[in-house]
C-alpha positions as CSV (number, residue, x, y, z in Angstrom):
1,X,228.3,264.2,180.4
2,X,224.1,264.2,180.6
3,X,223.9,264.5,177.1
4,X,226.4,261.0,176.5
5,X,224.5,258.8,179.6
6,X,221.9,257.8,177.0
7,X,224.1,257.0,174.2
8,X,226.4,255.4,177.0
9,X,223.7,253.2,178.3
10,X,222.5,252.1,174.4
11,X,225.8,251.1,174.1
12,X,226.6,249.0,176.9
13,X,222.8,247.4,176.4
14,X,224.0,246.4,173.0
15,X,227.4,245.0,173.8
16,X,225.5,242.9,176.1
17,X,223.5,241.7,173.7
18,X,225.8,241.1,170.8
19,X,228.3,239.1,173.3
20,X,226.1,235.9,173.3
21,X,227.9,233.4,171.2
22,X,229.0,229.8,172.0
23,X,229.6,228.7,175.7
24,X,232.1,230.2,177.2
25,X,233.1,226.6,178.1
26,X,233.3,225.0,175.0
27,X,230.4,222.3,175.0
28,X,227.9,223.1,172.7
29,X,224.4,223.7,173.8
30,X,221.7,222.0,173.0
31,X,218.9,223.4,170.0
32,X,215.2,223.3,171.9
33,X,213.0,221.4,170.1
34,X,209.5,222.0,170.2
35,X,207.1,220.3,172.4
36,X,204.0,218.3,171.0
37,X,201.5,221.0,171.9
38,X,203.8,224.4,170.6
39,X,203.9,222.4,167.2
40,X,200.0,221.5,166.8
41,X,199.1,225.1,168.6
42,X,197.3,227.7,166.1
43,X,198.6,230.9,165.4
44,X,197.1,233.7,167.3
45,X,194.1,235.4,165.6
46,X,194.3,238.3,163.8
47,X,192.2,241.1,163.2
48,X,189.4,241.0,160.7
49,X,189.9,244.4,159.6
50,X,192.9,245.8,157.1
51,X,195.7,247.8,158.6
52,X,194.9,251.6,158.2
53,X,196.0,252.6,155.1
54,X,198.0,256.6,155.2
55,X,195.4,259.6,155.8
56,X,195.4,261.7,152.1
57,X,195.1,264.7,152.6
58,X,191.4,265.4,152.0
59,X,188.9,262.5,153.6
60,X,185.7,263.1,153.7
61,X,181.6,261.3,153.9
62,X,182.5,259.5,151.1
63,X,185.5,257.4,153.1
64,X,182.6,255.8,155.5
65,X,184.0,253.3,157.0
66,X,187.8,253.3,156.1
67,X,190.0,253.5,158.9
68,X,193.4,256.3,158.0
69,X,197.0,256.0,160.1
70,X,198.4,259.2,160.9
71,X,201.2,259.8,163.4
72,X,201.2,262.8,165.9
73,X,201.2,266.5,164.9
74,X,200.1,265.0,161.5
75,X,196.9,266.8,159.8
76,X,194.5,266.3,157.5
77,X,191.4,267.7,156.3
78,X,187.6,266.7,156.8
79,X,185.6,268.1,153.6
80,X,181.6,268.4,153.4
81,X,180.6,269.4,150.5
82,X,176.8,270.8,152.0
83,X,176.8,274.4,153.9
84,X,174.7,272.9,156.0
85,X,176.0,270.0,157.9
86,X,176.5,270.0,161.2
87,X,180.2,270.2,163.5
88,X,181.9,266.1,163.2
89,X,181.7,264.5,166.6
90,X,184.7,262.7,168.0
91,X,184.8,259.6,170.2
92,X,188.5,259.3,171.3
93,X,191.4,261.5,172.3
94,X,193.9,260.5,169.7
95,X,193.0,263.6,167.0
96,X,191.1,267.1,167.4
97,X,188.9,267.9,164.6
98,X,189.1,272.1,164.4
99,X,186.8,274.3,162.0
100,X,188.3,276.2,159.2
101,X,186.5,279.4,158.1
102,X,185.4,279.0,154.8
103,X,186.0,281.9,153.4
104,X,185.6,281.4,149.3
105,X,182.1,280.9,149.4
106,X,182.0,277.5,148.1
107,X,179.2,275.7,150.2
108,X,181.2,273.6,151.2
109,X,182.7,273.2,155.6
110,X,186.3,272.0,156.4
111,X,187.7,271.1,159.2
112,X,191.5,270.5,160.4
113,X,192.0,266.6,161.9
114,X,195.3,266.9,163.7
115,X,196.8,264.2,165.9
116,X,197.1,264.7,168.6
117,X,198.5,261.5,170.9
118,X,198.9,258.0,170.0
119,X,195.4,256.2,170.0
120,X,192.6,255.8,167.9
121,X,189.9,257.9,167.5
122,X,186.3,258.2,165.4
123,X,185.4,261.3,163.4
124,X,181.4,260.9,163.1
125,X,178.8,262.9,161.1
126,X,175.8,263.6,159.0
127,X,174.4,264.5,155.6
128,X,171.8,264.5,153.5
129,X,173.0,261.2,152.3
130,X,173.0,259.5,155.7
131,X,175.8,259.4,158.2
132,X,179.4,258.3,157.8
133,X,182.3,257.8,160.4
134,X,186.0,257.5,159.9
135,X,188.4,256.1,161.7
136,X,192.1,257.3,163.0
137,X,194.7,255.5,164.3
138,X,197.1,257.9,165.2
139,X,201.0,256.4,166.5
140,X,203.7,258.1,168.3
């Protein structure tokens, strides 16, 4: 019986909902029109910046800027191409940025980006080309 109570509830929330049709006593109700000020009023601003676009699977310095939507347990990887550069910082709780071992001697450092919980978070570092951020905007 536990495992029908949610399925039970759905239900009954959705037979409430689909049983709103014409009065029950037969006049017909009246269509709200809009007042003076709902029809003049602006819609509500939107954001300047694009909707995150879906994390590929390699993102790196060279995505500065761009913002990637991942949803939780979701991975992808962070790839600097110089041995040299130092760990990614991250401002936010919404993804963990964990080191791979290189271990093919290419030069270049990876790192794991998994989501973690819904939020957004900034992946921020440095290179010999300047510094770069990139952010994630992880859903449930």
């Amino acid at each position: 019986m536990r495992r029908w109570l949610p399925a039970l509830v759905l239900a009954a929330m959705l037979t409430g909902c689909a049983s709103a049709g014409p009065s029950p006593y037969g006049v017909p109700q009246p269509t709200p029109t809009p007042t003076a000020t709902e029809a003049t009023m602006s819609p509500a601003p939107t954001s300047s910046a694009a909707e995150p676009e879906p994390a590929p699977r390699f993102v790196g310095p060279s995505d500065d800027g761009r913002a990637f939507a991942m949803t939780v347990d979701q991975t992808t990887t962070l790839r600097v191409t110089e041995a040299e550069a130092d760990d990614p910082v991250v401002d936010g709780g919404a993804v963990l940025v964990i080191a791979v071992a290189n271990v093919s001697g290419s030069g270049a450092r990876e790192w794991e980006i998994r989501a973690v919980e819904p939020g957004e978070a900034t992946v921020r570092g440095s290179t010999g080309a300047g510094d770069w951020s990139i952010v994630f905007v992880v859903s449930g």
